[in-house]
SEMARKE-232094 format. One record per residue: residue in three letters; x, y, z of N, C-alpha, C in turn. Coordinates in pm, whole numbers, plus 32768, in hexadecimal, padded with zeros to 4 digits. Atoms other than C-alpha are relative to their C-alpha. Layout:
N
ALAXYZXYZXYZ...
END
This chain:
382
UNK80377F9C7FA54056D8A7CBDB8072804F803FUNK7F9A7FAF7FB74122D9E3CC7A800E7FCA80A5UNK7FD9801F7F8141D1D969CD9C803780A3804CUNK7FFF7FA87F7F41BFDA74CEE780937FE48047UNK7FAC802B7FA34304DA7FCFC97FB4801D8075UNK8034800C7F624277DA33D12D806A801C8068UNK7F9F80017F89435EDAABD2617FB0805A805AUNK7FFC7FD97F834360DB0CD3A67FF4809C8024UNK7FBB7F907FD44370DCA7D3F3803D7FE78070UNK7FCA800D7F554463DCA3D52D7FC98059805CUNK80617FA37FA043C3DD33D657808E805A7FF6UNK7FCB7F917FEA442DDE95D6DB80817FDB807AUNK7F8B7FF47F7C4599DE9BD7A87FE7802E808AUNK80657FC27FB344DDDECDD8C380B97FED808AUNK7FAC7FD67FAC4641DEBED971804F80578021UNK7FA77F94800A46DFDFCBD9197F76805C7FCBUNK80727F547FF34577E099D8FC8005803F7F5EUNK7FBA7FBD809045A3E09AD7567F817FBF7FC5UNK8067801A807644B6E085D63880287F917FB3UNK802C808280544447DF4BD5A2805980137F53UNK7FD97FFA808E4516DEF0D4517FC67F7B7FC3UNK80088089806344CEDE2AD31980467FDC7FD6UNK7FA9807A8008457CDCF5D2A67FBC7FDD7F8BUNK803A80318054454ADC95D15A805D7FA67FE6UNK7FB1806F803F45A1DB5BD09F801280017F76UNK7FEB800A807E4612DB28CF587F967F617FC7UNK80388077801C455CDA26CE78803E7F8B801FUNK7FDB80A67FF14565D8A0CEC97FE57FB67FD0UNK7FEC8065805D45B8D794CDE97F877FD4803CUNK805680487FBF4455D6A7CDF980297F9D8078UNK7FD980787FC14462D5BCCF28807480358081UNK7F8E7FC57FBA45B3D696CFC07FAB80128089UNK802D7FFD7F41456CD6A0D15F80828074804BUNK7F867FB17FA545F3D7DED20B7FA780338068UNK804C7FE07F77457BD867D35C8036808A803BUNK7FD17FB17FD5456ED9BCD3E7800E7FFC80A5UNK7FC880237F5745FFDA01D5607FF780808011UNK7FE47F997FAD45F4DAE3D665804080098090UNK7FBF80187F9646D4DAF2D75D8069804C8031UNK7FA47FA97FBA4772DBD5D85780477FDC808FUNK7FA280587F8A4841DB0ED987800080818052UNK7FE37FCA7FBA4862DBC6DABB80517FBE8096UNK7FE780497F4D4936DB5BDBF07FD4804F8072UNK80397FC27F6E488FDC4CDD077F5D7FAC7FE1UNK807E80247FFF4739DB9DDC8E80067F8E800AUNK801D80A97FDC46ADDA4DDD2C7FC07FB77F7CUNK80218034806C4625DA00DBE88026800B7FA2UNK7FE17FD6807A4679D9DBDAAA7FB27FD97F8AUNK80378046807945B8D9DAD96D802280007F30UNK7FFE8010807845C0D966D80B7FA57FFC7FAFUNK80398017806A44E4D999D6FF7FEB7FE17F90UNK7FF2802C807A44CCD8C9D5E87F967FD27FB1UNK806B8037807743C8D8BED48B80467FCC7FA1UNK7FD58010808D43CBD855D3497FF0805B7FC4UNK7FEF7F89806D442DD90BD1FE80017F697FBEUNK80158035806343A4D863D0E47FA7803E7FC0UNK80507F93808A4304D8BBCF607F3C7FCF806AUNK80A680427FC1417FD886CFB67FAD80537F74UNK80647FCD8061405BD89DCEA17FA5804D8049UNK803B7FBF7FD83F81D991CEBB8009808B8055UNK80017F8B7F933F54DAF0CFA680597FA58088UNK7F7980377FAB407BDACDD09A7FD0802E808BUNK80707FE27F6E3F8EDB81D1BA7FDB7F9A8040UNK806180597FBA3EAEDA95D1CF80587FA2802DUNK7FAA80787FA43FA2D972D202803B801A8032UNK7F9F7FD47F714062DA4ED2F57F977FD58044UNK804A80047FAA3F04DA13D3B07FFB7F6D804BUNK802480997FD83F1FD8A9D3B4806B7FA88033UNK7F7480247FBD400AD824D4C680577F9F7FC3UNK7FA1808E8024407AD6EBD43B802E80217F81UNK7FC27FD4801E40FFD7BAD318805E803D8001UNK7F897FB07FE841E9D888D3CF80347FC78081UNK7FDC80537F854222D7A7D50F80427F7D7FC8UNK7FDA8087800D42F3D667D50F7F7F7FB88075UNK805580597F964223D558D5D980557FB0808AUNK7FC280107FAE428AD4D0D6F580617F727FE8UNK7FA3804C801843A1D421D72F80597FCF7F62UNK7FBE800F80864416D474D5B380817FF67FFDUNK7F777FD67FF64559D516D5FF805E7FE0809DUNK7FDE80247F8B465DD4E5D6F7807180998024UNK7F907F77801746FFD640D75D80717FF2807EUNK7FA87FDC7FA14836D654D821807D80958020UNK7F657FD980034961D71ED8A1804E7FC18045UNK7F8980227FCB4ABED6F1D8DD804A80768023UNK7FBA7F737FD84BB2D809D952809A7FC67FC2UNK7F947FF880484D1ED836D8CF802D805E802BUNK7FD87F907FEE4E2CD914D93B804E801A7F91UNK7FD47FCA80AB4EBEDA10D82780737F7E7FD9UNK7FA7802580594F92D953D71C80097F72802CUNK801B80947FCC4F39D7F9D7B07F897F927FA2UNK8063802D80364E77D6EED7067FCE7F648069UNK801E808E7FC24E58D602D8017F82803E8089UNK80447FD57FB14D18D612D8E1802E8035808DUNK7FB17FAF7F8B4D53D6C9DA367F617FE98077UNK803B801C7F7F4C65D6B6DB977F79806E7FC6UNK80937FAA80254AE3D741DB277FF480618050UNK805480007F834A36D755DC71808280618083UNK7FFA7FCB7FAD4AA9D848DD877FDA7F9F8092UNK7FF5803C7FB44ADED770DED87FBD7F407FFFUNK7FF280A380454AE5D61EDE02807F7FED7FBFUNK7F9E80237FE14C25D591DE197FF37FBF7F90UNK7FD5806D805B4C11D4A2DCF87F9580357F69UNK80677FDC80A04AD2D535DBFE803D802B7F8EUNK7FB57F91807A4B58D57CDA987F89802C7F75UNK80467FD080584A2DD59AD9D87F69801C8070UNK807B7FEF7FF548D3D61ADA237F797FC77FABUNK8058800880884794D576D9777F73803F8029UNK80717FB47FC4468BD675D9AB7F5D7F987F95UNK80B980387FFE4511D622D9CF7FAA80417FC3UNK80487FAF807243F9D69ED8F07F6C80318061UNK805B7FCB7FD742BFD72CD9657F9980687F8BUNK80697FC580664188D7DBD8C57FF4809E8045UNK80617F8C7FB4414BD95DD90F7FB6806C7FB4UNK80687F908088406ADA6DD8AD8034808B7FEDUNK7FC77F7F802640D2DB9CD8047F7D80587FC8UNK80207FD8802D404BDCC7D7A67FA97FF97F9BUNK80687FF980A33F1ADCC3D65D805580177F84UNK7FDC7FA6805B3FAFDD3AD54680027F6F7F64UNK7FE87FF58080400CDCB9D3BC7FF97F3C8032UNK802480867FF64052DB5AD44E7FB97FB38095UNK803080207F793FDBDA77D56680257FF28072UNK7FEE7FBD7F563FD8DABFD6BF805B7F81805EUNK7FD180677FB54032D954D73A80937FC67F91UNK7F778027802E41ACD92ED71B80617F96805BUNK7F98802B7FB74292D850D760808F800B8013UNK7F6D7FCD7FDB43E1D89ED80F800A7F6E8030UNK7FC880677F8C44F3D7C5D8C0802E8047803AUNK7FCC7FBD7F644577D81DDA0580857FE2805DUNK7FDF7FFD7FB54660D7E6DAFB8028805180A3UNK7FFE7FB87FA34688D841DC5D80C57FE08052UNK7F67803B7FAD4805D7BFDC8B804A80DA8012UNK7FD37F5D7FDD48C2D911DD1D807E7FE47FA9UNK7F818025807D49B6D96ADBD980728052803FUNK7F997FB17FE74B17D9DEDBFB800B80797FA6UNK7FF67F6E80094B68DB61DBD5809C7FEB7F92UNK7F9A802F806B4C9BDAD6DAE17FFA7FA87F8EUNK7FFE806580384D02DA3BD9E27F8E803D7F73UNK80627FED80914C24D9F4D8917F9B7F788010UNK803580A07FE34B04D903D8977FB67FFE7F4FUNK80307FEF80484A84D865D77A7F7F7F9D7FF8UNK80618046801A493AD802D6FC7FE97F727F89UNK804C807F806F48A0D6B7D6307FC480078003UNK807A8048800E4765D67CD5B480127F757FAAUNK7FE8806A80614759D561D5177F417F8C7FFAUNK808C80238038461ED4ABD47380187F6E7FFCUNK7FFF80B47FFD45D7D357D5077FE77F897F87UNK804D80368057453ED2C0D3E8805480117F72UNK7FB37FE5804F4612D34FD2E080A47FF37FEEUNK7F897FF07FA6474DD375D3A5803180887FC0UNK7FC87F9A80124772D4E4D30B803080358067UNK7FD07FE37F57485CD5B4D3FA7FE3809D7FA5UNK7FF77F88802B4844D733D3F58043801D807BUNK7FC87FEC7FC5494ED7BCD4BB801E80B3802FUNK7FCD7F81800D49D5D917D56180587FE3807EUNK7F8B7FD77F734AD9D9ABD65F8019808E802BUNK7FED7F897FC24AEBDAC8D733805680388062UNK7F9C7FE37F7C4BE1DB60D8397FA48039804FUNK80637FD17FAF4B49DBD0D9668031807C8071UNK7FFA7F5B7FC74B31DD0FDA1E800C800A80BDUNK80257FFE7F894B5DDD47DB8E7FC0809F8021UNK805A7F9A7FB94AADDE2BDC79806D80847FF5UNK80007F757FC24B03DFBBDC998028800E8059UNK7FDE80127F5A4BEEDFCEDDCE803880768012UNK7F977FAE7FCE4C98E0D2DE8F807A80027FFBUNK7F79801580084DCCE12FDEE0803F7FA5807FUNK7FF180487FA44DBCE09AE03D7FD67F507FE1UNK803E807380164D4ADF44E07E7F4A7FC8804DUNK807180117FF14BFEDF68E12D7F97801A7F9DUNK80587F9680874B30E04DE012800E7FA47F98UNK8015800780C34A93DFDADEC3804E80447FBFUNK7FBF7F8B801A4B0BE112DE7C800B807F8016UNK7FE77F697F924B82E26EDEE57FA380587FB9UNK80447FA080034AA4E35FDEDF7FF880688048UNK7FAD7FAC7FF24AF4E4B2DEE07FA480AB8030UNK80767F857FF44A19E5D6DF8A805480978023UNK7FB27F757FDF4AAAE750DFC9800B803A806AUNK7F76802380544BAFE758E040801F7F59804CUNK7FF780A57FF14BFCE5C9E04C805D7FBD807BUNK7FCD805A7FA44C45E4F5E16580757FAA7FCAUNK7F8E807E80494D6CE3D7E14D7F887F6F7F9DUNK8049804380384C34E2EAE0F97F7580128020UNK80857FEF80184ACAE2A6E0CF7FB17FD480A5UNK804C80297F724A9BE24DE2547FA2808B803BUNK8059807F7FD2499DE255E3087FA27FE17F82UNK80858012803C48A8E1C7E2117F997FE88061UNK80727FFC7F864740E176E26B7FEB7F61802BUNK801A809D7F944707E099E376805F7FD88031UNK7F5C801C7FC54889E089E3BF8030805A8016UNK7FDA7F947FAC48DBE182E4C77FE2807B7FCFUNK802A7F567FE4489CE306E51780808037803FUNK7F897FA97FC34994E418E5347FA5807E804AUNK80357F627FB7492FE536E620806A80847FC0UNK7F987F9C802249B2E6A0E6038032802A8059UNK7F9C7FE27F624A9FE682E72980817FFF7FEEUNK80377F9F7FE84B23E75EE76E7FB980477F9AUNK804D7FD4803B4A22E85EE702805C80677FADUNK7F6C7F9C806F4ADBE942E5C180367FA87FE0UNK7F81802C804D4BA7E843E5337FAB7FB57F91UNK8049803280824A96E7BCE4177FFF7F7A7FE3UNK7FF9805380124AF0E67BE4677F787FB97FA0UNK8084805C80134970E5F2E42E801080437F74UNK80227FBE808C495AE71AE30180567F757F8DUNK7FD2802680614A61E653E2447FEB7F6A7FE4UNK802A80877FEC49D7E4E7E2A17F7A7FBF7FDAUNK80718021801F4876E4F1E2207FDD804B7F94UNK801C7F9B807847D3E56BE0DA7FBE807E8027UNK801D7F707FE04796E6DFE0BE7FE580597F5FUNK80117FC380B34704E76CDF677F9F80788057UNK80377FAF7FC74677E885E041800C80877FB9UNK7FF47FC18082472EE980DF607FFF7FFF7F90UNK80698024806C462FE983DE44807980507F6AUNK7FD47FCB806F4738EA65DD7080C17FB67FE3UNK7FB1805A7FE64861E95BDD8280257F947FBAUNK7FF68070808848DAE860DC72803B7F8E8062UNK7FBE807C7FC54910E6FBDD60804C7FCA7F7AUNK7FB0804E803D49F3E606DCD07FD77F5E8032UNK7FEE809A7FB749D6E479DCF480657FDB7FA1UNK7F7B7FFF804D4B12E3F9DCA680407F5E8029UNK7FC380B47FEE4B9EE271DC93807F7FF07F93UNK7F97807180614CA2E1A0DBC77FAE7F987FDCUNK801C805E80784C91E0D3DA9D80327F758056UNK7FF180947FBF4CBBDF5ADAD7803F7FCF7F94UNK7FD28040803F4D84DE79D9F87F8E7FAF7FA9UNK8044802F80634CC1DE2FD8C97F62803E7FFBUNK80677FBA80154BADDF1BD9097FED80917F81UNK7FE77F8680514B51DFFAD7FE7F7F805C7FFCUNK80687FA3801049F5E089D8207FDE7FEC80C8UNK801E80037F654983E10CD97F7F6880638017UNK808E7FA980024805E180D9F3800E80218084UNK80307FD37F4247E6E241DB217F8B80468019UNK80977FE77FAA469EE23CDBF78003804F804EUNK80107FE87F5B465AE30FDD1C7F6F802F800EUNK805780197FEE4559E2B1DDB07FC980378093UNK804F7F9D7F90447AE38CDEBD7F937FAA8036UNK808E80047FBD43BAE2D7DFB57FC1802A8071UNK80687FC47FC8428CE33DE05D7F717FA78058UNK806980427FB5416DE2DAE15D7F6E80387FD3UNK80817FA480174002E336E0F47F9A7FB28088UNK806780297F9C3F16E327E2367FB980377FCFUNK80737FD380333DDCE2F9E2177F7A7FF48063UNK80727FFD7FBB3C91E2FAE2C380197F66806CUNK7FF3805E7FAB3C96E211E40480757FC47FFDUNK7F7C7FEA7FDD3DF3E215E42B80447F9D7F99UNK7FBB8051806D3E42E146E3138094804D7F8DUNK7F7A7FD080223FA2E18FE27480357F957F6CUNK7FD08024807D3FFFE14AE1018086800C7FD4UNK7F8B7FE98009416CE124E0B6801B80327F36UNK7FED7FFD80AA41CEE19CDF48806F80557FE8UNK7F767FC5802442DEE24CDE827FD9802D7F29UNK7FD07FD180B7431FE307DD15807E7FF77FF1UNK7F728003804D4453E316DC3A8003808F7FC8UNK7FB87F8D807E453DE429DBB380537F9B7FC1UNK7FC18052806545B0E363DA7E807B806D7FD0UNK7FA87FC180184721E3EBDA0C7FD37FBF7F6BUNK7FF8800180904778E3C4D8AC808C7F928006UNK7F7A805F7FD8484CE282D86C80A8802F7FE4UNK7F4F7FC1803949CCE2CCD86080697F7E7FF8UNK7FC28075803D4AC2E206D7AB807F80188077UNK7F5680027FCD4C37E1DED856805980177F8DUNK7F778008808B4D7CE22AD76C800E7F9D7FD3UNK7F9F809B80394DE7E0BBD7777F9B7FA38053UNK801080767FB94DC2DF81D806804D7FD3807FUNK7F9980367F954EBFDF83D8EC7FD57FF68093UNK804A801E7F504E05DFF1DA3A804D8047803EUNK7FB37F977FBA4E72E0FBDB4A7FFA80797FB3UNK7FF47F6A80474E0EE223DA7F7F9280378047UNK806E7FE87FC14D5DE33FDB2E7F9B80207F92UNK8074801D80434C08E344DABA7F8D8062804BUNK80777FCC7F9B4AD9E459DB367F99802A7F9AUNK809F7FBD80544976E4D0DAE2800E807B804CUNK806A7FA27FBA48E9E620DB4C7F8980327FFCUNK807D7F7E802847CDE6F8DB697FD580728043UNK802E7F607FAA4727E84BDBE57FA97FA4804BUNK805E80007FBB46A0E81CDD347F9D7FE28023UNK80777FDF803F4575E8BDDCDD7FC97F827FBBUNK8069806A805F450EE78CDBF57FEB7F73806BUNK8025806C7F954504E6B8DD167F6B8016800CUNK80967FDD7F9943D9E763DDB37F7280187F79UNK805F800280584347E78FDC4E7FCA7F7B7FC6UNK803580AB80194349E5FFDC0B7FAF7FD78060UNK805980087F8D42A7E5F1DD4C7F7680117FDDUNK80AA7FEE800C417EE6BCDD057FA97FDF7F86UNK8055804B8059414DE5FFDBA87FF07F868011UNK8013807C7FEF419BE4C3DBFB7FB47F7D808FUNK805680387F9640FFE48CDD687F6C7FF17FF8UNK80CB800F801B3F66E4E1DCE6800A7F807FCEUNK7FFE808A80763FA1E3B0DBD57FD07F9A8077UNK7FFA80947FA43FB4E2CCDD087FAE800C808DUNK80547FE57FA53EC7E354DDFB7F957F90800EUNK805F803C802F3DCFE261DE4D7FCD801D80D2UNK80547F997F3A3CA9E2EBDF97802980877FF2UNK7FEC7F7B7FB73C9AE405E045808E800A8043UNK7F917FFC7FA83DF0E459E0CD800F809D8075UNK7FFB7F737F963DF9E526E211807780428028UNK7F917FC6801B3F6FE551E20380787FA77FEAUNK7F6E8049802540C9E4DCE191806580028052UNK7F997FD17FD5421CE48FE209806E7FD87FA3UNK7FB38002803F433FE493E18780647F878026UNK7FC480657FEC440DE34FE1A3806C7FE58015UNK7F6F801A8008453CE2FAE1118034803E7F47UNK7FE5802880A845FEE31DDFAB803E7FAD7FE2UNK7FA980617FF94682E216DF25804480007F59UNK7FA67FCA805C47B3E231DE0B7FFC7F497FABUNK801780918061478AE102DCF1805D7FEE7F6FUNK7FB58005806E48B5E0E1DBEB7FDD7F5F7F9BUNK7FEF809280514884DFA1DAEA8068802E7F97UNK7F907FEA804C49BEDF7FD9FF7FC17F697FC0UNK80218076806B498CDEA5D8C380847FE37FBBUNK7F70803D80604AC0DDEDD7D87FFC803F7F64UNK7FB17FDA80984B3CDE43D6947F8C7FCC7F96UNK806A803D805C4A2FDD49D5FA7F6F80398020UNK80A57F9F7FF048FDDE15D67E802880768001UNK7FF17F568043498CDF47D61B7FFF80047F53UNK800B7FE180A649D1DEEDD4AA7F637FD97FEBUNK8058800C802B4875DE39D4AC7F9980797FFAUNK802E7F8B7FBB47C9DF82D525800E806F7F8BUNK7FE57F9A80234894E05ED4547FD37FFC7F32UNK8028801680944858DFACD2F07F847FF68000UNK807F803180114705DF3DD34A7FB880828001UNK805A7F8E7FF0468BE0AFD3AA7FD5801D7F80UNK802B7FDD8045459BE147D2F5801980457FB2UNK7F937FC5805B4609E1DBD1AE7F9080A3801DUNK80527FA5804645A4E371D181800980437F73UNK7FF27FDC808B4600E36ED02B7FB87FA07FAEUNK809E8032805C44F2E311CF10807B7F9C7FA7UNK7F8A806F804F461DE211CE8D7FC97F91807EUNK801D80437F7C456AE0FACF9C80417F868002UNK7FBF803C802F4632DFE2CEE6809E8011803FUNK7F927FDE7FCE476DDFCBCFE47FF67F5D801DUNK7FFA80A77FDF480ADE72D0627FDA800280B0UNK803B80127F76478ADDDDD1B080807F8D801DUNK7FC4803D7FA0487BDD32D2BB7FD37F9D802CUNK7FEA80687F92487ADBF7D34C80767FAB800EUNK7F7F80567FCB493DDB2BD4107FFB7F737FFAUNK8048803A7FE84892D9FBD3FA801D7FB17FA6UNK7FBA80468081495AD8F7D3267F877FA27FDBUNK8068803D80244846D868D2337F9480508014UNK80927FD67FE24734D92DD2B1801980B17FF3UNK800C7F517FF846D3DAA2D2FA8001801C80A1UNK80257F9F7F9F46C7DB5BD432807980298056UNK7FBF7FD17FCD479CDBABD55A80287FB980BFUNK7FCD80457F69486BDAF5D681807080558016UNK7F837F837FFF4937DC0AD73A7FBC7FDD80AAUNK7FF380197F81496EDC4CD8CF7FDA8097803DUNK80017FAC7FB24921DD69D99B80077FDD80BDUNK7FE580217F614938DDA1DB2E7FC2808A8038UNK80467F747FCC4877DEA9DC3180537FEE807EUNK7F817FEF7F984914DF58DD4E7F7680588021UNK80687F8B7FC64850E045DE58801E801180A1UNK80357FDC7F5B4854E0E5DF947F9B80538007UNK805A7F7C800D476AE1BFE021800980388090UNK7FE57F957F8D477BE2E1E1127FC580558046UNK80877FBB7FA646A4E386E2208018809A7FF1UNK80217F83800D463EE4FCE1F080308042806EUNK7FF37FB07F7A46D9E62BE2D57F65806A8015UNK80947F817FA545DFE702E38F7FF380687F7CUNK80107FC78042460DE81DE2917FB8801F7F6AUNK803F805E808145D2E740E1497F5D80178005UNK809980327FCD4488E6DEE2147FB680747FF4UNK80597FAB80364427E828E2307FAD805A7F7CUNK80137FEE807D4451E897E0F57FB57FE07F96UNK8056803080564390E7A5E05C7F7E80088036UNK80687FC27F9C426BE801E1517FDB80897FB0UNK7FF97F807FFD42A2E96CE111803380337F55UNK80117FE780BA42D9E98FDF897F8E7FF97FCBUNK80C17FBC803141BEEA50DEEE7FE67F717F84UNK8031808380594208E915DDCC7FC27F778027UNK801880847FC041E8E7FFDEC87F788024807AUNK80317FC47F8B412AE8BADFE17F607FC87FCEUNK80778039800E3FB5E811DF4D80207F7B7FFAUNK801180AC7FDF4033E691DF8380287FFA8076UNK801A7FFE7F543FF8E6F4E0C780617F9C8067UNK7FC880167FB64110E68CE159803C8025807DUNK801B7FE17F9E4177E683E2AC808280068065UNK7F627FF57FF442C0E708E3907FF27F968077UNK800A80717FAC432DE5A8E43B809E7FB67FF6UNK7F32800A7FFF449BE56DE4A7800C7F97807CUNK800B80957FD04447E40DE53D80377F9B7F74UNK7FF88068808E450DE308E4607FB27FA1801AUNK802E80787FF64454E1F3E42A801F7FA17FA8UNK7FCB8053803D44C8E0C4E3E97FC07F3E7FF6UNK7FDF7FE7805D44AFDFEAE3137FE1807D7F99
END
């Protein structure tokens, strides 16, 4: 009978805001045991997860037994997944755990969760940990198969956060014409314009007021970062009938940008017209309307860099979708024995309270001027 290859699709990079790739396997000897993974480490996140199926031949339509968990799930307590950390060119284990003095390995915990419908089944199992990882170094993974004692191994270096040039700031962020740094953010102090004429406040709070104006957001690379997504994110209050107050927010998505190198300290910016501020506005605020809203305010923005490693940039870049009718290209993994992808990323963010002018503007723009928003130069905080 024709034997089916059964695997995993990897979900969508939902960290860096990127389209879902496929992972194919090559045929497997009868009996051969390999396992696909998913896994993206972060040290700014309290959690961490791992996703791990099987890849094996299977008789029959390869659908249907994607449907049937205990085909593409290990069972519990099958596998035993850990990490260890390592600093470069070292082979000897090194300190896991972040304010654990002695931890050198991690053995993360498994759990059941539900995903999305689609091709296979919804109830997956990941492992986890909640130990806080270090921003250095390389950590590496084991799976290893209790029962068998197969190991499938990987290793990754890891990425730190997006910083300034000072030492308070994620990172500097740069409005026209630019302060020494990104102070005050929101919720951490107010500059007045005292004396009156000197623009102090103008140059201390966001101002996209001039709609015909190319802003800049502008950071440094990080040591071992090579792909970078920048968010900025607009939020907003929707009141509504009986004084009820809905907090929410849209995205202007940039376009990811690579760095030259690896080295870190390179400047790095996005831009855009103005103008497309107030036009993401008036497509992307209806989507999320929910009631009657009797008027808006304008909040805060808040600036969102994630930087990914060298190993989620090549997986990304081979795995993308081909547009040439040649669809036969090789697929990436890192994933010794198996298929998929263990790599590191890290997020960075401030966010910054609106000047009076901004406020009006977005009030008073014939594009924005029907999400009835409203002129209000009260910060509120959070």
């Amino acid at each position: 009978m024709k034997k089916n290859k059964l695997y995993i699709t990897l979900l969508a990079l939902t960290v860096l805001s990127l389209t879902s790739c496929k992972n194919d396997l090559e045929v497997l000897a009868p009996g051969e045991e390999s396992v696909s993974v998913y896994g993206v480490i972060n040290p700014n996140q309290s959690v961490q997860n791992i996703r791990i199926n099987k890849v094996y031949l299977t008789d029959g339509d390869a659908l249907t037994a994607g449907q049937d968990a205990s085909q593409i799930n290990y069972g519990p307590g099958e596998l035993k997944v850990t990490l260890q950390r390592f600093m470069s060119g070292s082979t000897t284990p090194t300190l896991t755990t972040v304010g654990n003095p002695t931890k050198k390995e991690i053995v993360l915990t498994e759990t059941v969760v539900t995903t999305a419908s689609g091709d296979f089944n919804a109830n997956q199992r990941i492992w986890q940990t909640t130990d806080k990882l270090f921003n250095t170094g390389e950590y590496k993974l084991t799976i290893t198969n209790v029962s068998s004692g197969k190991e499938f191994t990987s290793q990754t270096v890891m990425v730190d956060s997006v910083k300034s040039n000072g030492s308070i700031m994620p990172f500097n962020w740069y409005p026209n014409p630019s302060p020494p740094n990104a102070f005050p953010t929101h919720c951490n102090g107010y500059v007045l314009d005292n004396p009156l004429g000197t623009g102090t406040k103008r140059s201390a709070y966001v101002d996209y007021s001039n709609t015909s104006f190319t802003p800049d957001i502008k950071f440094k690379s990080v040591a071992n970062g090579v792909l970078y997504k920048v968010i900025m994110r607009f939020h907003y209050i929707d009141s509504l009938a009986g004084g009820v107050g809905i907090r929410n927010y849209v995205d202007y998505n940039f376009a990811t940008e690579k760095s030259p190198s690896k080295a870190g300290n390179e400047q790095m910016s996005v831009s855009f017209p103005a103008i497309d501020f107030y036009r993401n506005l008036a497509t992307e605020i209806p989507k999320k309307t929910t009631g009657t809203v009797l008027f808006r305010t304008s909040h805060y923005i808040e600036y969102i860099i994630t930087a990914g490693n060298d190993d989620l940039n090549t997986f990304l870049e081979i795995n993308q979708p081909s547009n040439s009718i040649a669809q036969d290209k090789p697929n990436y993994s890192n994933i010794n024995g198996g298929v998929g992808i263990f790599a590191s990323s890290s997020r960075s963010s401030i966010s910054k309270d609106l000047l009076d002018d901004f406020i009006d503007e977005i009030v008073e723009n014939s594009i924005t001027q029907p999400l009835l928003f409203k002129k209000n130069y009260t910060f509120i905080c959070p």
